[in-house]
ZADO-1210 file (C-alpha; in nm, 4 decimals, padded with zeros to 6 digits):
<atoms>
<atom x="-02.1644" y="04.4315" z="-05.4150" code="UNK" pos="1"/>
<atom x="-02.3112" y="04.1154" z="-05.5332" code="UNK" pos="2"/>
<atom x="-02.6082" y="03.9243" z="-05.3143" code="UNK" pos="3"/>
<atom x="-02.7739" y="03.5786" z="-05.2408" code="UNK" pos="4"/>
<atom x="-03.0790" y="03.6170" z="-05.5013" code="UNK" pos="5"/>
<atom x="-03.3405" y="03.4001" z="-05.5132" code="UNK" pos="6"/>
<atom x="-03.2949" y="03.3815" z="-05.8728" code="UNK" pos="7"/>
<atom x="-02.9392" y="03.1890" z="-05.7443" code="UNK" pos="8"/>
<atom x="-03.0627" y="02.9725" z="-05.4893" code="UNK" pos="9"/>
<atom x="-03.3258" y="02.7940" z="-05.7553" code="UNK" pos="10"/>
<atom x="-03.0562" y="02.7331" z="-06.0178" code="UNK" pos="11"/>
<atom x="-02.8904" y="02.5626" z="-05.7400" code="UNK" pos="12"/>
<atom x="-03.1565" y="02.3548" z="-05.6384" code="UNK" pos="13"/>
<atom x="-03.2346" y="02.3039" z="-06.0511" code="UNK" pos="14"/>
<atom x="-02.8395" y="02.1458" z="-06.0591" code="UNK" pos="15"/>
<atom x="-02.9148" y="01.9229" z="-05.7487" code="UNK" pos="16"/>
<atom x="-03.2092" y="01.8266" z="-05.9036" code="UNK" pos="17"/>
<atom x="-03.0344" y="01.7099" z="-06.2367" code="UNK" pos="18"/>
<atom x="-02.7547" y="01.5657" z="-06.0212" code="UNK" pos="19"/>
<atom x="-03.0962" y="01.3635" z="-05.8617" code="UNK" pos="20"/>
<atom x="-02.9330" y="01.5128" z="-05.5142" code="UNK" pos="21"/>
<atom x="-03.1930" y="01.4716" z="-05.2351" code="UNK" pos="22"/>
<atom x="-03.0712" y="01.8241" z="-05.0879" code="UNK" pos="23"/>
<atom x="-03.2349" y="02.1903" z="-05.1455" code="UNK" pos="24"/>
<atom x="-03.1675" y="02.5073" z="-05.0240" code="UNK" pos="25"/>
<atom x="-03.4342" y="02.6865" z="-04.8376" code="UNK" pos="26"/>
<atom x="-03.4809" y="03.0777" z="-04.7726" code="UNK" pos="27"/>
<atom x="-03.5539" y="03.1527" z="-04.4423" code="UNK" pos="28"/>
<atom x="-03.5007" y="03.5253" z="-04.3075" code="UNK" pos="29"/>
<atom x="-03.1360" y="03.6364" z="-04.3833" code="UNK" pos="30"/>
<atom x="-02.9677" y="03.3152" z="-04.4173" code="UNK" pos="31"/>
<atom x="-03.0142" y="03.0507" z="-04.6752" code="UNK" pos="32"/>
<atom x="-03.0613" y="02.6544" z="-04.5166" code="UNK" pos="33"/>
<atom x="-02.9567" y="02.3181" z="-04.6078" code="UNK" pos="34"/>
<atom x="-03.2587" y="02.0685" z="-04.6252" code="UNK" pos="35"/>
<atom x="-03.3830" y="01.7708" z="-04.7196" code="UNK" pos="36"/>
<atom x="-03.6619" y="01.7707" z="-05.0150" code="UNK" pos="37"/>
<atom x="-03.9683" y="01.7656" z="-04.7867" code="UNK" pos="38"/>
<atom x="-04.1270" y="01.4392" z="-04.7646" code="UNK" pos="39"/>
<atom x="-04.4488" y="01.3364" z="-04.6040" code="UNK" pos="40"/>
<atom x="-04.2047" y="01.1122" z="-04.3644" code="UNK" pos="41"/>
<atom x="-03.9814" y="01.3454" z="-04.2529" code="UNK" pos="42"/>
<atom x="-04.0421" y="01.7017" z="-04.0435" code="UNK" pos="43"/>
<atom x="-03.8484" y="01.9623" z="-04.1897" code="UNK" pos="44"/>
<atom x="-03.8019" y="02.1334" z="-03.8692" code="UNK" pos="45"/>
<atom x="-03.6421" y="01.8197" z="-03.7262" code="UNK" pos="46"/>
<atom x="-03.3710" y="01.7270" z="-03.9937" code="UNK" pos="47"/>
<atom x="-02.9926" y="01.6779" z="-03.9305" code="UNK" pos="48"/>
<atom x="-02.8258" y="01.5925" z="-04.2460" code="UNK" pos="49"/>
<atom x="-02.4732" y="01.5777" z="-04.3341" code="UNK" pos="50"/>
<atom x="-02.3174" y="01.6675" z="-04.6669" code="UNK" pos="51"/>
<atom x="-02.0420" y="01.5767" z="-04.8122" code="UNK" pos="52"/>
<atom x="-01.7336" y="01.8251" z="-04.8816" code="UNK" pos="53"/>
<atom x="-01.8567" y="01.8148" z="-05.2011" code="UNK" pos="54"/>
<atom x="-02.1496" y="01.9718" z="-05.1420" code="UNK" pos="55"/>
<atom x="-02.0030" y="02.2628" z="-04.9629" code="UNK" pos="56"/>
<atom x="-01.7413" y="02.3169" z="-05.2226" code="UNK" pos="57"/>
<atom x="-02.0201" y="02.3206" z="-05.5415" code="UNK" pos="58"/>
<atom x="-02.2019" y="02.5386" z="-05.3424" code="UNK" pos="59"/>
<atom x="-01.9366" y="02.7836" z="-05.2658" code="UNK" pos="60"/>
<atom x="-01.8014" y="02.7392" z="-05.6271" code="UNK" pos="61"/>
<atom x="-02.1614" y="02.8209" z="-05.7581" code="UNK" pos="62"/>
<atom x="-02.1810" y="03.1592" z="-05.5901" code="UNK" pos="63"/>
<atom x="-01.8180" y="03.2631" z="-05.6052" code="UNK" pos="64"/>
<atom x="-01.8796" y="03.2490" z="-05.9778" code="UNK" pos="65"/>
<atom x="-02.1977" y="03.4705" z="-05.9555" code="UNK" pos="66"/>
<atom x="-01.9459" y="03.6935" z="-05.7476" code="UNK" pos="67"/>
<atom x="-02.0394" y="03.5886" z="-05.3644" code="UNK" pos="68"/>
<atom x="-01.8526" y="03.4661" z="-05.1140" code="UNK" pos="69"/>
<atom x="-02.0317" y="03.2476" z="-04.8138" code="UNK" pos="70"/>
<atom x="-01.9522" y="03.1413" z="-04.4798" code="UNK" pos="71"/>
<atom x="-02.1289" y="02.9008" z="-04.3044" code="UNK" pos="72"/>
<atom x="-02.2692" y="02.8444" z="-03.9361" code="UNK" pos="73"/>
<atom x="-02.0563" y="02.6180" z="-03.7015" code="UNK" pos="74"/>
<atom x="-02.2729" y="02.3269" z="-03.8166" code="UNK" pos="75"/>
<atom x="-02.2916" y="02.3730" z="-04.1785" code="UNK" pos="76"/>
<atom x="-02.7101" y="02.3680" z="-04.1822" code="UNK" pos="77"/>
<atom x="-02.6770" y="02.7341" z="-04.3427" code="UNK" pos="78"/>
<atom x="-02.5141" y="03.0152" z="-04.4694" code="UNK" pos="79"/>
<atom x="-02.4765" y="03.3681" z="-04.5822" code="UNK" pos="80"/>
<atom x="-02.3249" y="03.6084" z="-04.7698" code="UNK" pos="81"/>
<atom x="-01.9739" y="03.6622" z="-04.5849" code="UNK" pos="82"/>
<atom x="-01.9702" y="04.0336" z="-04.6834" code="UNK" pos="83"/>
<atom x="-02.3288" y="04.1934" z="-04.7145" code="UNK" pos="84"/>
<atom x="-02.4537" y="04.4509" z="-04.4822" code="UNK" pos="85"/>
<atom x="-02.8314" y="04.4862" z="-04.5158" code="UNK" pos="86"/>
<atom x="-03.1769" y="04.3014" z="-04.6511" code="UNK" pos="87"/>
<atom x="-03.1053" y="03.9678" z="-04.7793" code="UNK" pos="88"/>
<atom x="-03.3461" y="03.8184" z="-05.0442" code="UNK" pos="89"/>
</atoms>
């Protein structure tokens, strides 16, 4: 069974980076959020951000091809792995 690694979620953010995408992923407990890169004007905590279909499907794409599947909450703001029983990250 393949997991969420930590080792995953920074290439991500390294290919948002290159693609000069404003957006990181964030570990936090057992599921995996959606943020903004923190900025001394904004409060993390506070964020509501919207991204594109786009997003959602590079993401999904990404970790489908390291052999995970995600859903997401009813919001989008973060996800998990759809199938893992147990510690995450």
């Amino acid at each position: 069974m393949s997991v969420i690694t930590k080792e995953m979620i920074n290439e991500f953010n390294e290919l948002l980076s290159q693609k000069e995408s404003v957006i990181r992923l964030h570990v936090r407990h057992n599921v995996v959020d959606i943020k903004l890169i923190e900025d001394s004007y904004l409060k993390m905590e506070d964020q509501i951000i919207n991204p594109t279909n786009k997003f959602f499907e590079d993401l999904a794409e990404f970790l489908n091809d390291k052999g995970v599947q995600i859903a997401f909450n009813n919001t989008k703001s973060c996800f998990w792995e759809r199938n893992y029983v147990g510690e995450i990250i």
